[in-house]
N, C-alpha and C positions, 0 to 999 in steps of 0.2 A: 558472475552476473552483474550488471549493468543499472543501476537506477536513472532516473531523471536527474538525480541530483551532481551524478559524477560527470554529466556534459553540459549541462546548462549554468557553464559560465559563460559562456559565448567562444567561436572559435568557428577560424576561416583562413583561406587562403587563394593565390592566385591558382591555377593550374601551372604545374611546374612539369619538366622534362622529365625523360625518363632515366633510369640507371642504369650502370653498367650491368649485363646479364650472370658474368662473371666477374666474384669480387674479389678486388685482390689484396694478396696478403698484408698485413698491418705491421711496424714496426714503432711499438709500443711498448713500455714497462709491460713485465710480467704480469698476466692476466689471472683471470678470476680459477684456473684450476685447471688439469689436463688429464681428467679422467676422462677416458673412453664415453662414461655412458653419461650422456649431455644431459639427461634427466636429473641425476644423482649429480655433475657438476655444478650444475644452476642452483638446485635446491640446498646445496649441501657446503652450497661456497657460501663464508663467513664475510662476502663483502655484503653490503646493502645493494638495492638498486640505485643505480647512478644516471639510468636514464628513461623515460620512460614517456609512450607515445599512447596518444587515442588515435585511432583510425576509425572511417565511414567514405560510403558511396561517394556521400555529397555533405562534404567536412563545412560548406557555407553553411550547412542547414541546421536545422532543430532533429537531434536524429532520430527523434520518434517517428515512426512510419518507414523509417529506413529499413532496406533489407537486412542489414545486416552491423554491426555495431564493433569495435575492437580494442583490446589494449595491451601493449609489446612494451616490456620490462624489459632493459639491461644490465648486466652488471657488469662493467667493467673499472679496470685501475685504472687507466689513462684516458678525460676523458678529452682534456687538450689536444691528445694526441688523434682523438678521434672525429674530432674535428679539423684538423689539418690534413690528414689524410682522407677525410671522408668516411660517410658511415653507408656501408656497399651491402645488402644483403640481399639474396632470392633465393629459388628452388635449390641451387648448390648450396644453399646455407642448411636447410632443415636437416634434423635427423632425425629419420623417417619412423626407426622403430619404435621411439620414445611417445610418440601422438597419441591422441587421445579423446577421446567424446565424452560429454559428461550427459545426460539426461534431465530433465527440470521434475523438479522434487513432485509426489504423488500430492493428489490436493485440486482443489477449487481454484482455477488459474482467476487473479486478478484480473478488474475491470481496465482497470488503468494501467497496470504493470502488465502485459501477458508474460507467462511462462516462455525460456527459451531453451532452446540447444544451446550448448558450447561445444566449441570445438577447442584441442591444446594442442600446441607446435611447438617445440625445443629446439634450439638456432644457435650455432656458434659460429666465430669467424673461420677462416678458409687457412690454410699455410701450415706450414712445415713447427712442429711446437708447440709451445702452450696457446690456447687462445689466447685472444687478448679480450675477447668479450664473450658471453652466452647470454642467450636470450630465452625468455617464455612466452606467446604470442597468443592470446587466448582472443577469439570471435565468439561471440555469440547471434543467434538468427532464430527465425521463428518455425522454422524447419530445416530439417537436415541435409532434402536436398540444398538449400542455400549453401549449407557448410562445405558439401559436394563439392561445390562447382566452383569453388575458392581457390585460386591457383597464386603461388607467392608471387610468380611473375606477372599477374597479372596486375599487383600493389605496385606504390612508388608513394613520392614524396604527398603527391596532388592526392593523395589519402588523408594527409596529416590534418586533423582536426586541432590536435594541441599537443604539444612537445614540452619538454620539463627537463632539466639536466641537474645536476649536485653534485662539488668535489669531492674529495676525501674529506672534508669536514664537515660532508653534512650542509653544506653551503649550497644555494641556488645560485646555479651562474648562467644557466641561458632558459628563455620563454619564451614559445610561440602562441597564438593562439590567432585561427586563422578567420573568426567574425570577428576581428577586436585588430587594425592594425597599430592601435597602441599600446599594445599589448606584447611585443616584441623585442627582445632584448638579448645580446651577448655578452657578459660582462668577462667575457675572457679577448675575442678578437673583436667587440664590436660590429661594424659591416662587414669585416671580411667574408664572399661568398665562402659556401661551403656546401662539398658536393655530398653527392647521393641522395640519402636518404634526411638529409637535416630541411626541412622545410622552407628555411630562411636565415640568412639572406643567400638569395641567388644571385651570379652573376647579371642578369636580366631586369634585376632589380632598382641598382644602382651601382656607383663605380665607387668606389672606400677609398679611401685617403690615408696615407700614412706606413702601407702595406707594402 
């Protein structure tokens, strides 16, 4: 679940293009684990999250009132690498039978907080071998139809409310935050665009130097 507190640092961005439908495979260090059951991989891998995304309708906004609210943990080893290749994920990502609904706890729904649905979605990369990354995708909304009608392909970048990355040390090396553009930083490529799903910098953006 979702407070006030975990989006209202501010956070915004332009509308950005969409992603490739299918994603392809990554050639990256060895990833976070290659068990079968994506559930047990994600949970059970001994890395930290390394990356990690808020999503909404409308990422300019204040998201209360919003239909529906989000936020996708990854873990992966390489995340330089995931960034040079881009970070690709949709409907060919999820695995299906690991999903999940959670219900909002029995009780006197808050004035100010209401009660919500969650939804959970388990995500790895695509390709022959170990991932190189797995993910956990949790929405939450004020009803379940909303959670329904939630299609991965229907996401992209121009979701990203705010974006967060960390190397193996535990280090912050890249920040988006899409009502804040000073709030924006790669401290691995700098401008360099970068595709998919990284919210910034886009080709469209400006032109990087040095690259």
């Amino acid at each position: 679940m979702f407070s006030s507190s975990t989006y209202n640092g501010g956070i915004d961005m332009e509308a950005q293009g969409g992603i490739n439908a299918t994603p392809p495979p990554y050639q990256a260090d060895p990833g976070p684990g290659g068990n079968k059951d994506e559930a047990a991989c994600f949970l059970s891998s001994n890395l930290c999250p390394s990356l990690m995304m808020c999503l909404s309708p409308q990422p300019c906004q204040d998201w209360e009132g919003q239909d529906w609210f989000g936020s996708i943990e990854f873990k992966c080893s390489d995340i330089p690498a995931l960034m040079r290749n881009g970070l690709h994920f949709a409907e060919a990502n999820v695995q299906r039978e690991q999903g999940f609904i959670v219900s909002p706890p029995k009780g006197v729904p808050s004035q100010t907080e209401p009660l919500t649905y969650s939804r959970i979605w388990f995500l790895r990369s695509t390709g022959p071998g170990t991932p190189s990354w797995t993910a956990r995708l949790e929405i939450d909304a004020r009803t379940l139809n909303t959670l329904s009608s939630i299609r991965m392909d229907d996401l992209s970048a121009a979701n990203v409310a705010m974006c967060k990355a960390w190397n193996r040390r535990g280090e912050m090396v890249y920040v988006f935050e899409a009502m804040d553009p000073d709030r924006r930083c790669n401290a691995i490529y700098g401008e360099l665009p970068l595709e998919g799903w990284w919210p910034w910098p886009k080709q469209d953006d400006k032109t990087p130097s040095g690259y």
